[in-house]
C-alpha positions in Angstrom: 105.5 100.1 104.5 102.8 98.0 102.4 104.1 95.6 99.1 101.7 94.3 96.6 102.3 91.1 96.1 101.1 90.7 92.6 103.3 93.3 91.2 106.1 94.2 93.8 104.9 97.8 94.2 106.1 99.8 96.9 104.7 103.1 97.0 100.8 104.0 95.7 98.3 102.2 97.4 94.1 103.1 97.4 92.1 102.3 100.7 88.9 99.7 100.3 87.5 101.4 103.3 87.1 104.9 101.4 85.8 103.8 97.8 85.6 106.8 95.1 82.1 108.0 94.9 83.4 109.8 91.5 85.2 106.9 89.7 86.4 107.7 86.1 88.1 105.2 83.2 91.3 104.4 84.9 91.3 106.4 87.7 92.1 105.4 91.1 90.6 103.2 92.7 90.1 105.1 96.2 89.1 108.1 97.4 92.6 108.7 98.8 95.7 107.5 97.8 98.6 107.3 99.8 102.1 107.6 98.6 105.0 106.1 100.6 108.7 106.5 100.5 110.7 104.1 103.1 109.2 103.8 105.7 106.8 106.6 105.7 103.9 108.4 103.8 105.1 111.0 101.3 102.0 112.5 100.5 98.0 111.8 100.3 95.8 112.0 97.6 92.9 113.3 98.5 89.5 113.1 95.9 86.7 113.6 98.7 87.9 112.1 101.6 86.5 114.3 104.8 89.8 116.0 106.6 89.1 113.5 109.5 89.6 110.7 107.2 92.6 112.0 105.9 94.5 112.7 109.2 93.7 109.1 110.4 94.8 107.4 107.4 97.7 109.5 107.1 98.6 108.8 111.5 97.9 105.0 110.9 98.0 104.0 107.3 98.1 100.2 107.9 95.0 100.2 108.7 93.8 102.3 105.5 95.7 101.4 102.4 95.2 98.1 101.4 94.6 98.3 97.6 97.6 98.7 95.1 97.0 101.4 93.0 99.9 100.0 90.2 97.7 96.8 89.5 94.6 96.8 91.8 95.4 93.8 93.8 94.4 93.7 97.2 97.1 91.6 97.8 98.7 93.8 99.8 101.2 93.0 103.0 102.5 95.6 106.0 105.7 93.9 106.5 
């Protein structure tokens, strides 16, 4: 699963493909955030994201989450 890194995190992690349209001071980064544990997604996030969206980040999430949600780096690898 994805590792920023910047900061070594290893489980929250915002998409740049599905920006928040509703940003707030501090909040995430993305309109969904995945959650991994291991080597799989724990859960999803979810602050707009169409249902569509949601299922293919959730099936294929390498391709989605690319932002860490811990510092905001995109320096994010899929090891």
């Amino acid at each position: 699963m994805p590792r920023c890194l910047r900061c070594g995190n290893r489980e929250s992690f915002g998409s740049s493909r599905l920006p928040n349209v509703t940003p707030w001071v501090n909040g995430a980064p993305s309109a969904l955030v995945g959650n991994f544990s291991g080597e799989k997604v724990r859960y999803l996030e979810n602050m707009g994201v169409s249902w569509e969206a949601s299922e293919e980040a959730y099936a294929h999430p390498e391709r989605y989450f690319d932002l860490c949600s811990v510092c905001g780096s995109s320096e994010v690898i899929w090891p």
